[in-house]
Residue frames as a rotation matrix with the C-alpha (Angstrom) as fourth column:
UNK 1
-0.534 -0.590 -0.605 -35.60
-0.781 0.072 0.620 15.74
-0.323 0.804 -0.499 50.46
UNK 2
-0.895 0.198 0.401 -38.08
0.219 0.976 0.008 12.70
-0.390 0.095 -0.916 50.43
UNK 3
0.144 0.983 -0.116 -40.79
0.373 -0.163 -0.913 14.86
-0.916 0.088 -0.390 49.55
UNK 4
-0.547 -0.317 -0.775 -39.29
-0.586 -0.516 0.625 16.29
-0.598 0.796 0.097 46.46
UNK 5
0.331 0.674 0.661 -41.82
0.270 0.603 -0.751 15.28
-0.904 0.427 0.018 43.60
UNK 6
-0.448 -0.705 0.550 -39.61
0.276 0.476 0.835 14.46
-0.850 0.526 -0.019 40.60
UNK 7
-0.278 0.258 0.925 -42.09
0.953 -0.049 0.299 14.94
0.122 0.965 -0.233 37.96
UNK 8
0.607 0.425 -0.672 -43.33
0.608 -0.793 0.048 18.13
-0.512 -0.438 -0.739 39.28
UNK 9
0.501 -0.862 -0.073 -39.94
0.280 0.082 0.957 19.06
-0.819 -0.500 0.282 38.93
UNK 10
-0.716 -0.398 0.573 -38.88
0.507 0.267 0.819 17.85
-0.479 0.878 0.011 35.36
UNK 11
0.294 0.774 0.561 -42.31
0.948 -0.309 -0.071 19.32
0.119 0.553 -0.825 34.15
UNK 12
0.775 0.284 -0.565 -41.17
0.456 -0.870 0.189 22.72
-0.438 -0.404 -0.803 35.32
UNK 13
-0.055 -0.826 -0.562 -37.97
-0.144 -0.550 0.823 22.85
-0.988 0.126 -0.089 34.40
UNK 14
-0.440 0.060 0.896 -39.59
0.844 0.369 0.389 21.41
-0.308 0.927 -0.214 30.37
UNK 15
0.291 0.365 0.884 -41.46
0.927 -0.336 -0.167 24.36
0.237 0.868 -0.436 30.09
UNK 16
0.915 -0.102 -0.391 -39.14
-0.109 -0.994 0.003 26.89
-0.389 0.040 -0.921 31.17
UNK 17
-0.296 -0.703 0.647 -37.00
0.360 0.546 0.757 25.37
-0.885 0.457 0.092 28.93
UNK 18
-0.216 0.744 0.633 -39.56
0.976 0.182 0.119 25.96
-0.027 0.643 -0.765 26.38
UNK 19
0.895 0.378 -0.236 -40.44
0.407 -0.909 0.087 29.55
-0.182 -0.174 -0.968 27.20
UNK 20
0.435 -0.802 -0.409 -37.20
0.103 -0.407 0.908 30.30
-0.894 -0.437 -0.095 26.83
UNK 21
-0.715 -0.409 0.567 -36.60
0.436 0.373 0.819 28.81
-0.547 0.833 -0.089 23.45
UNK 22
0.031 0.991 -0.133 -40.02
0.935 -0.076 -0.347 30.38
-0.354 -0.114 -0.928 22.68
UNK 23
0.571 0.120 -0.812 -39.34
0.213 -0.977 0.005 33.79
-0.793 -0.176 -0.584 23.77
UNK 24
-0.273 -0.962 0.006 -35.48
0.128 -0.029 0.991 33.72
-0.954 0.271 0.131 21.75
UNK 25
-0.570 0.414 0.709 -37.63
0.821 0.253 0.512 32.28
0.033 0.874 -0.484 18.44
UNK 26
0.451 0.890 -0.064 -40.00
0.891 -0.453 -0.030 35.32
-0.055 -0.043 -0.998 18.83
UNK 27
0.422 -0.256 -0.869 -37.90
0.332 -0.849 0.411 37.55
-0.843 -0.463 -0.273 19.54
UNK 28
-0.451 -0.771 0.450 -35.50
0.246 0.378 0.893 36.71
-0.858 0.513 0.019 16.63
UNK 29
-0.121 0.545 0.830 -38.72
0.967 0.254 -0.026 36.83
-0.225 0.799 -0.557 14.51
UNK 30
0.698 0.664 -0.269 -40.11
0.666 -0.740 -0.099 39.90
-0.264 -0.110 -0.958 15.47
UNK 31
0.734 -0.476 -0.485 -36.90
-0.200 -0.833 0.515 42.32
-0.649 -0.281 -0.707 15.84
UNK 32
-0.372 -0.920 0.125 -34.55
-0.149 0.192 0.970 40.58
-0.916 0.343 -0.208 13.34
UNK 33
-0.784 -0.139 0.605 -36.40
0.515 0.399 0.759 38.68
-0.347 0.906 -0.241 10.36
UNK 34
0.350 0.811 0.468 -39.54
0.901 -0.156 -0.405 40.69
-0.255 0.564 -0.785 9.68
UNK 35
0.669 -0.104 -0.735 -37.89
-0.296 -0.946 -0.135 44.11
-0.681 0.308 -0.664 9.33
UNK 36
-0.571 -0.811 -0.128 -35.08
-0.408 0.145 0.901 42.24
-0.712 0.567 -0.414 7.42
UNK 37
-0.632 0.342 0.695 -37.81
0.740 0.532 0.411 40.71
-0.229 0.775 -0.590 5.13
UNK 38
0.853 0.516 -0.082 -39.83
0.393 -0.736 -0.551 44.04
-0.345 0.438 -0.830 4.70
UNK 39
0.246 -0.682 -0.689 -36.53
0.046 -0.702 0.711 45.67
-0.968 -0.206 -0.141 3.94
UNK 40
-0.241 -0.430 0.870 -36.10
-0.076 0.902 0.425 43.83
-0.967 0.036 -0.250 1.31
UNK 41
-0.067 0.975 0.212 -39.09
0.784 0.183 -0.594 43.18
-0.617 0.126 -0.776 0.30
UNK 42
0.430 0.525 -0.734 -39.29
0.254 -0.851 -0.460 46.98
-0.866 0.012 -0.499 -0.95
UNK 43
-0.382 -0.812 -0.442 -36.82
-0.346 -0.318 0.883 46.64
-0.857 0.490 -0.159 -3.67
UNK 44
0.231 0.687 -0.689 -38.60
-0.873 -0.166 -0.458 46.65
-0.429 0.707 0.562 -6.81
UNK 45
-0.275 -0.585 -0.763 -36.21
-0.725 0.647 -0.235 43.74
0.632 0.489 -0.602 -8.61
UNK 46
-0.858 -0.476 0.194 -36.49
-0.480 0.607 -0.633 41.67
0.184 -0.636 -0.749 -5.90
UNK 47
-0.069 0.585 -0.808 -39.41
-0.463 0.699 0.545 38.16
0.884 0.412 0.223 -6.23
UNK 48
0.928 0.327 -0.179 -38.99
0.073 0.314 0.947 36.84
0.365 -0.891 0.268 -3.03
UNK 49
-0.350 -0.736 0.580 -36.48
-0.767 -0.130 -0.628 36.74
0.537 -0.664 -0.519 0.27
UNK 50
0.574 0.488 -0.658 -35.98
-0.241 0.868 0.434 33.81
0.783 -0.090 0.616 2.19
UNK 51
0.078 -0.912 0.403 -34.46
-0.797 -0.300 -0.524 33.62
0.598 -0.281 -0.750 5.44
UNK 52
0.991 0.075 -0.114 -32.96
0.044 0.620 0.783 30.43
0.130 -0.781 0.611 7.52
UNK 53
0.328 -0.860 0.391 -30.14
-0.886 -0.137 0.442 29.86
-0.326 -0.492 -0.807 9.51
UNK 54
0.696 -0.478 -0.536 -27.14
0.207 0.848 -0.488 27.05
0.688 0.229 0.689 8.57
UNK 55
-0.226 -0.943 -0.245 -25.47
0.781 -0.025 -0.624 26.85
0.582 -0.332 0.742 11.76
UNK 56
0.028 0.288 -0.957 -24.77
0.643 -0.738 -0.204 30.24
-0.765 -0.610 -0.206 13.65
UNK 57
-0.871 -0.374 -0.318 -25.08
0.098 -0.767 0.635 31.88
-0.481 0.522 0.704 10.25
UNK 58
0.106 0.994 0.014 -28.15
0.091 0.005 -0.996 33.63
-0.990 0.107 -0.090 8.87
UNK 59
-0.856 -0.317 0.408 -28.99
0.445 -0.052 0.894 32.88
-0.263 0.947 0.185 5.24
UNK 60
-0.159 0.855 -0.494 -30.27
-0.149 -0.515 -0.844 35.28
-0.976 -0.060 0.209 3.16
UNK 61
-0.778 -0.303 0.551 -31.39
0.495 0.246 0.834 34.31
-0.388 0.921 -0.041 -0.26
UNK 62
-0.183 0.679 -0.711 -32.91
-0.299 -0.727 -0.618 36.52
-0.937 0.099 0.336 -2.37
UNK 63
0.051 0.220 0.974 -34.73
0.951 0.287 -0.114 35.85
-0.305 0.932 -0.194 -5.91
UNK 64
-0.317 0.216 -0.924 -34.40
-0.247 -0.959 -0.139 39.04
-0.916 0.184 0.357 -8.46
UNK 65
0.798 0.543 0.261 -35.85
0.343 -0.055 -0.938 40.03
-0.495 0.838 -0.230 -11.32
UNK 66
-0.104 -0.864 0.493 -33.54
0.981 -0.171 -0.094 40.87
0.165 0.474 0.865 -14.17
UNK 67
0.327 -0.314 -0.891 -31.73
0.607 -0.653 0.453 44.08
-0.724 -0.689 -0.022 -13.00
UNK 68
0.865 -0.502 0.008 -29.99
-0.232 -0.413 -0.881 46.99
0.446 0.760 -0.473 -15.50
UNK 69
0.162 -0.936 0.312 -27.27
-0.760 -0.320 -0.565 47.25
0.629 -0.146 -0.764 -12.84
UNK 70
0.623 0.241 -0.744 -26.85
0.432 0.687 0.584 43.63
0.652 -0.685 0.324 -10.79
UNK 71
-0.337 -0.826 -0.452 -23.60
0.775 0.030 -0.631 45.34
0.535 -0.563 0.630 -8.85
UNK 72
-0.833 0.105 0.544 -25.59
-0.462 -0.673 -0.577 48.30
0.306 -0.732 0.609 -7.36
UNK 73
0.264 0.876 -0.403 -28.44
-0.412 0.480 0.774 45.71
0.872 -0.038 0.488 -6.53
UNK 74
0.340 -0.381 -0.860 -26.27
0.277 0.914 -0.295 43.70
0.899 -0.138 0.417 -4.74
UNK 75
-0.578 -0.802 -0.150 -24.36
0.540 -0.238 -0.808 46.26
0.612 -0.548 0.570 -2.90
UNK 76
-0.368 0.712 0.598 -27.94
-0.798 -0.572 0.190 47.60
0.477 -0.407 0.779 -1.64
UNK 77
0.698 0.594 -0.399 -29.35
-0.082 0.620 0.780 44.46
0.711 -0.512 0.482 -0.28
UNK 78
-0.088 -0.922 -0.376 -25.88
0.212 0.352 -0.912 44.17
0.973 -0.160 0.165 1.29
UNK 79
-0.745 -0.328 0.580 -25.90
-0.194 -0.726 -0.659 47.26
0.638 -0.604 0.478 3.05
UNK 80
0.116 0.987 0.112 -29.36
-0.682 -0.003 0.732 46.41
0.722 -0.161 0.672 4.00
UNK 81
0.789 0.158 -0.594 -28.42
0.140 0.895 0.424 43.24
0.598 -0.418 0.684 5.91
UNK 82
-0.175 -0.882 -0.438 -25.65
0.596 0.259 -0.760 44.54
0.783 -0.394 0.481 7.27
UNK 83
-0.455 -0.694 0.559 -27.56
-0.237 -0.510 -0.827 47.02
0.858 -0.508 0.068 8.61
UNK 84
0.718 0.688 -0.102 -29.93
-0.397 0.525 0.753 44.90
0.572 -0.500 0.650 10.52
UNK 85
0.955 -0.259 -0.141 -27.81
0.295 0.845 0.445 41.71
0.004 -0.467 0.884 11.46
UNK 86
0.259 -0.964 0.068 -23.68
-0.658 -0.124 0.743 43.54
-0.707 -0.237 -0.666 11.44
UNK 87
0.076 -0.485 -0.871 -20.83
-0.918 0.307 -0.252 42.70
0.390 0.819 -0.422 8.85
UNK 88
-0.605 -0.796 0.024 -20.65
-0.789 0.595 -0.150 39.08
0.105 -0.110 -0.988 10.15
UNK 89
-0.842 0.178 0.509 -22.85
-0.284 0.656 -0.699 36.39
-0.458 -0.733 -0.502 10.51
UNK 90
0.679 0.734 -0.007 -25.09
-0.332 0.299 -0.895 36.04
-0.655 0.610 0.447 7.24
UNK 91
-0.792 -0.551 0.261 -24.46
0.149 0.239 0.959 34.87
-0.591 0.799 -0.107 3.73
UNK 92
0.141 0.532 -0.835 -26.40
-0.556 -0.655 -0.511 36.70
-0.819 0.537 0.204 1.15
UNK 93
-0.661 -0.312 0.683 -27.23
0.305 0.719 0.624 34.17
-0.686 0.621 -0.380 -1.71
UNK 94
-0.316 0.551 -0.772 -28.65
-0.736 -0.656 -0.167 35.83
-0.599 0.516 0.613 -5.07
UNK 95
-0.093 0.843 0.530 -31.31
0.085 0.537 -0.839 33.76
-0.992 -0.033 -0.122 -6.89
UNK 96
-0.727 -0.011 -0.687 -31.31
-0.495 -0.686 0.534 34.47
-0.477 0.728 0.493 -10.91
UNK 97
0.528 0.839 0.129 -33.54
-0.412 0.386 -0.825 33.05
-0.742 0.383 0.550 -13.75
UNK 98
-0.466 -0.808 -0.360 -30.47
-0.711 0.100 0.696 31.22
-0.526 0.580 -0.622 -15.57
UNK 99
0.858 0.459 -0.230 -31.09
-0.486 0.583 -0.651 28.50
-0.165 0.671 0.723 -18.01
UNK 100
0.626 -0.746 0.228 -28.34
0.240 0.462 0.854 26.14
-0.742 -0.480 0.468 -19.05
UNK 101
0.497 -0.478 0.724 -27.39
0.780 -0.120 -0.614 27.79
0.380 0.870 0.313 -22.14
UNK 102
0.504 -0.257 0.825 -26.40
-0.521 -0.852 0.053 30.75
0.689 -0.457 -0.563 -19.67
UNK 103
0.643 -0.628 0.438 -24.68
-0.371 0.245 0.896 28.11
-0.670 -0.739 -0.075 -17.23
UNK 104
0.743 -0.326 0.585 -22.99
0.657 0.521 -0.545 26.76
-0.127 0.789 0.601 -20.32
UNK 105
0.375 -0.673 0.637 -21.89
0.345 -0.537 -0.770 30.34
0.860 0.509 0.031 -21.53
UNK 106
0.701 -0.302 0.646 -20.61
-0.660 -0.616 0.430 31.16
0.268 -0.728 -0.631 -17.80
UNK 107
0.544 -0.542 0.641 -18.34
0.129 0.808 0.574 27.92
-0.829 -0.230 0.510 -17.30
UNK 108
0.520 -0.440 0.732 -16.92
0.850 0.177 -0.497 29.14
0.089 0.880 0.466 -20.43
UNK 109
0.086 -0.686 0.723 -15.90
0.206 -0.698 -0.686 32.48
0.975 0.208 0.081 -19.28
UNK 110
0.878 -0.096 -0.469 -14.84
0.463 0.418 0.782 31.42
0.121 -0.904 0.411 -15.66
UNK 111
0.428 -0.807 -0.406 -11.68
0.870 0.247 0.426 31.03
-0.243 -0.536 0.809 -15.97
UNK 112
-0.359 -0.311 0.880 -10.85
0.439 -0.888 -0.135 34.57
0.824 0.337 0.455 -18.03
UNK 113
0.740 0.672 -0.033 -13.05
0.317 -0.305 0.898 35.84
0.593 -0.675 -0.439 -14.37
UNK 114
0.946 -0.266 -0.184 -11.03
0.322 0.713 0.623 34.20
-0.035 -0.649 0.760 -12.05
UNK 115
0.022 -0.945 0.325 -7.73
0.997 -0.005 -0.081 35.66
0.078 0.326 0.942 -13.85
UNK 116
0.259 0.215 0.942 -9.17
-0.128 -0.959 0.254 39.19
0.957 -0.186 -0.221 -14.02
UNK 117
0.865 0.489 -0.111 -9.65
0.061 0.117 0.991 38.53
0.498 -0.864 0.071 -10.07
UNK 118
0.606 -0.794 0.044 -5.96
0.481 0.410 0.775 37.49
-0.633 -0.448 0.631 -9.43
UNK 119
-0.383 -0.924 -0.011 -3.79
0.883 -0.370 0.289 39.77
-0.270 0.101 0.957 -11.67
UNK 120
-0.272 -0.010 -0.962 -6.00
0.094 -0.995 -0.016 42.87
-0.958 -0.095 0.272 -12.00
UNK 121
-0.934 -0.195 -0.298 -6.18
-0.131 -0.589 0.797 43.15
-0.331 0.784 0.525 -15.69
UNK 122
-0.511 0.817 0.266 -9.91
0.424 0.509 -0.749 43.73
-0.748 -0.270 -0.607 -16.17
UNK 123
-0.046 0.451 -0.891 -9.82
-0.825 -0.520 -0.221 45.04
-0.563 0.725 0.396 -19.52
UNK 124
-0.708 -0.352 -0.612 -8.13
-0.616 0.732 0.290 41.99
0.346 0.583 -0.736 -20.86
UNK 125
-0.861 0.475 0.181 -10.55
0.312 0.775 -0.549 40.04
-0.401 -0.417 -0.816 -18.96
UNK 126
0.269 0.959 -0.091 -13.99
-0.161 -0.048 -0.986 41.98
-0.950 0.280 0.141 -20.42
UNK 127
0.095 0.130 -0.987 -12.83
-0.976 -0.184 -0.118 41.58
-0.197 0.974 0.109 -23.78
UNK 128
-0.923 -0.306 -0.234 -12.03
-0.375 0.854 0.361 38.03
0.089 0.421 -0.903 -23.58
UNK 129
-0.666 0.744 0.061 -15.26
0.151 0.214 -0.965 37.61
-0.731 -0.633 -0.255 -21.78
UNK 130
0.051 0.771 -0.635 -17.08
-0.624 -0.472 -0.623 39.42
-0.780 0.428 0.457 -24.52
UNK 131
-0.310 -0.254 -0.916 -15.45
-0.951 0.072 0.302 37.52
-0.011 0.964 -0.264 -27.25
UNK 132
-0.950 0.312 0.011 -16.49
0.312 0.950 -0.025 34.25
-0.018 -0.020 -1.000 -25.79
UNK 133
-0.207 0.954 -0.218 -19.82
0.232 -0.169 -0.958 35.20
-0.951 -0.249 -0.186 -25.21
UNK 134
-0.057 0.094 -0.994 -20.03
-0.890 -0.456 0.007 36.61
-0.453 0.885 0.110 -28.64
UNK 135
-0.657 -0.171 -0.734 -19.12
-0.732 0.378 0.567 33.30
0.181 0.910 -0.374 -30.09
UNK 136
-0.907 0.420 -0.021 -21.44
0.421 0.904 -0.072 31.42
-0.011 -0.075 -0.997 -28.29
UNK 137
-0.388 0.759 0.523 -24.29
0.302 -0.431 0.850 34.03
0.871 0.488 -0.062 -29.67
UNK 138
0.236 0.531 -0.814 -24.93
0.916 -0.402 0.004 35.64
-0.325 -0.746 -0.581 -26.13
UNK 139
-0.009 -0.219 0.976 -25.42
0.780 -0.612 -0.130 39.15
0.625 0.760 0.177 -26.74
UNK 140
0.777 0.415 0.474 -26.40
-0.104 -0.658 0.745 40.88
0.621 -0.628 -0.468 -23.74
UNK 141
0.392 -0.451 -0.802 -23.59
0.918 0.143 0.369 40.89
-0.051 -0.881 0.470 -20.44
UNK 142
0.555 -0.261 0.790 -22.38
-0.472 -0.881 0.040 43.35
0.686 -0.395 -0.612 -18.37
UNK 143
-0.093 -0.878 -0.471 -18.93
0.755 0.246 -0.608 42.84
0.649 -0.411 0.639 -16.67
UNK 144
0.712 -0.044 0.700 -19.06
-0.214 -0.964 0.157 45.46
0.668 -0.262 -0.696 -13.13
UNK 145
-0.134 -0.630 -0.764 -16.00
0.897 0.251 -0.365 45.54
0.422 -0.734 0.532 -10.51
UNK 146
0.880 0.155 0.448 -16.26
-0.308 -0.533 0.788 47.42
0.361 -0.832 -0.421 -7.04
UNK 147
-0.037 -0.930 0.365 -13.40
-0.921 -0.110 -0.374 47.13
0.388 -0.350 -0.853 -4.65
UNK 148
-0.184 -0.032 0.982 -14.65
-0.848 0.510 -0.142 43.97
-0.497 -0.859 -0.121 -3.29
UNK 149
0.010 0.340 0.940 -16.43
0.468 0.829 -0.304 41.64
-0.884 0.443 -0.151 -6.05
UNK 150
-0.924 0.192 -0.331 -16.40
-0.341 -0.023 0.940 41.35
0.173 0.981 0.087 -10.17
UNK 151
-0.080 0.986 0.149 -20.42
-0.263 0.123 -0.957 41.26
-0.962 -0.116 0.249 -10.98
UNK 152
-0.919 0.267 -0.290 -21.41
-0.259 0.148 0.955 39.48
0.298 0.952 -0.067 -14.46
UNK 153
-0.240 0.925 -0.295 -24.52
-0.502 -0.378 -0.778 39.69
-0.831 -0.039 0.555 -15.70
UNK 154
-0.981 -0.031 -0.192 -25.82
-0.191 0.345 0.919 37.51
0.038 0.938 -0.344 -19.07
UNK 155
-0.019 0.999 0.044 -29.28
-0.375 0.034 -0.927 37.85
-0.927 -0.035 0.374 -20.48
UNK 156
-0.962 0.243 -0.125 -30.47
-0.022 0.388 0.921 35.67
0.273 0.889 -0.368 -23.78
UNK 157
-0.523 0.822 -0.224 -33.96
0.390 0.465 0.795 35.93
0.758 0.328 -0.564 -24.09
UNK 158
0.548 0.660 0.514 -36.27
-0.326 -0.397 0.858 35.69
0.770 -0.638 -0.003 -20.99
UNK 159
0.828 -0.113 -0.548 -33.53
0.513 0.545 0.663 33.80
0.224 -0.830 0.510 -18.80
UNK 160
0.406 -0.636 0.657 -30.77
-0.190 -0.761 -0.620 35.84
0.894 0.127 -0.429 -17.30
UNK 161
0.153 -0.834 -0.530 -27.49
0.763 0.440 -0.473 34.96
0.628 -0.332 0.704 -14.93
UNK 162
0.828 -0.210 0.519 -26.07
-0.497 -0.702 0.509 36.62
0.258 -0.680 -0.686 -11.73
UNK 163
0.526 -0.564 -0.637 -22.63
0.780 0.618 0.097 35.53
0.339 -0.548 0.765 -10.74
UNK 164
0.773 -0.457 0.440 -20.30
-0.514 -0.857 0.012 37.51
0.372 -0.236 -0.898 -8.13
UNK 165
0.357 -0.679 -0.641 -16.17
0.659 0.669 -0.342 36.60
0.662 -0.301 0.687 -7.82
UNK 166
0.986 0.149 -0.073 -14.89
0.163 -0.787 0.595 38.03
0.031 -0.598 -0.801 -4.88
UNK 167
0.826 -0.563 -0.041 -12.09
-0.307 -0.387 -0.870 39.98
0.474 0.731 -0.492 -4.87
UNK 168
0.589 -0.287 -0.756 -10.65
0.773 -0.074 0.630 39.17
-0.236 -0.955 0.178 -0.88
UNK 169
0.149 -0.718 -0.680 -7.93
0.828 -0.285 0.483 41.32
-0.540 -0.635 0.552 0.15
UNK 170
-0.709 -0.677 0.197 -6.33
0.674 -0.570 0.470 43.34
-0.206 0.466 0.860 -3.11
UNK 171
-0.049 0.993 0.104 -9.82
0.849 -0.013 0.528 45.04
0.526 0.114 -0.843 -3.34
UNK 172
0.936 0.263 -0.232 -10.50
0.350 -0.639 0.685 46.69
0.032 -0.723 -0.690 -0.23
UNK 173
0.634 -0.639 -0.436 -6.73
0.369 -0.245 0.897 47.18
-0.679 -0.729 0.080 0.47
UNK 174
0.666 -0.471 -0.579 -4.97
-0.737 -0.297 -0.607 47.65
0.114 0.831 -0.545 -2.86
UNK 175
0.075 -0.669 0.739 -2.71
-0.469 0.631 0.618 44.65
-0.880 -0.393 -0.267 -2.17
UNK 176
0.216 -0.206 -0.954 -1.59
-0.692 0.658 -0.298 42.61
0.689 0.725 -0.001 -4.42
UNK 177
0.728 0.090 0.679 -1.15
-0.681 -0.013 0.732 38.93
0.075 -0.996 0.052 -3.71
């Protein structure tokens, strides 16, 4: 026990410490983010893909180009990540080319969203939507709902908006809450 050389020791156990943390970071790269960034990657709309981690959760943030349909865009990159990394453990954050006259005319038709979202009534909710948007001279938007998320869309010009409210529960299950 008197011969035990200490640094020897600590040096051995630093770099199989290291290898280890190494191998994980390689591994992670190789078998997790590059097929999940080619995957991507291949969707025409889609400008770049960025992936880091917050936590034990992998973010994915994609930039698109302006889309006809943003709710089947979405619901493809989804699948895509889910089927790499499983339904749990990312957060898929969409990138757009908004301007603030387009964050303007979306803080204006929040809260008619938000209501659609919570009592169902998503005609009353695209038409109010439209009519605001109308008066504040946006012409372009597309309102889409899936069982899970309300997709709006607003284009003026060259800048164009992506927002998605999710439905939780009354969606997937028919519930009401």
């Amino acid at each position: 026990m008197k011969n035990l050389k200490w640094p020897v020791i600590v040096l051995a156990f630093v770099v199989t410490l290291a290898l280890g943390v190494g191998g994980v970071y390689l591994r992670q790269h190789q078998m997790v983010d590059e097929p999940l960034f080619q995957r991507l990657s291949e969707y025409e709309p889609v400008q770049a893909v960025d992936l880091h981690k917050d936590g034990n959760q992998q973010v994915v943030v994609v930039t698109l180009d302006y889309v006809d349909d943003f709710g089947y865009i979405h619901r493809r990159l989804n699948a895509e990540i889910v089927d790499l990394l499983g339904e749990n453990g990312f957060r898929l954050e969409i990138r757009d080319g908004r301007d603030p006259r387009l964050e303007t005319a979306f803080s204006a038709v929040n809260l008619a969203l938000y209501e659609g979202e919570q009592r169902g009534n998503f005609t009353e909710m695209g038409q109010e939507v439209a009519t605001t948007l109308a008066d504040l001279g946006i012409a372009e938007h597309k309102i889409m709902v899936d069982n899970e998320n309300i997709y709006l869309q607003i284009r003026q010009d060259d800048a164009y908006l992506y927002e998605i409210i999710e439905r939780g529960n009354r969606g997937k299950e028919g519930e009401r809450a």
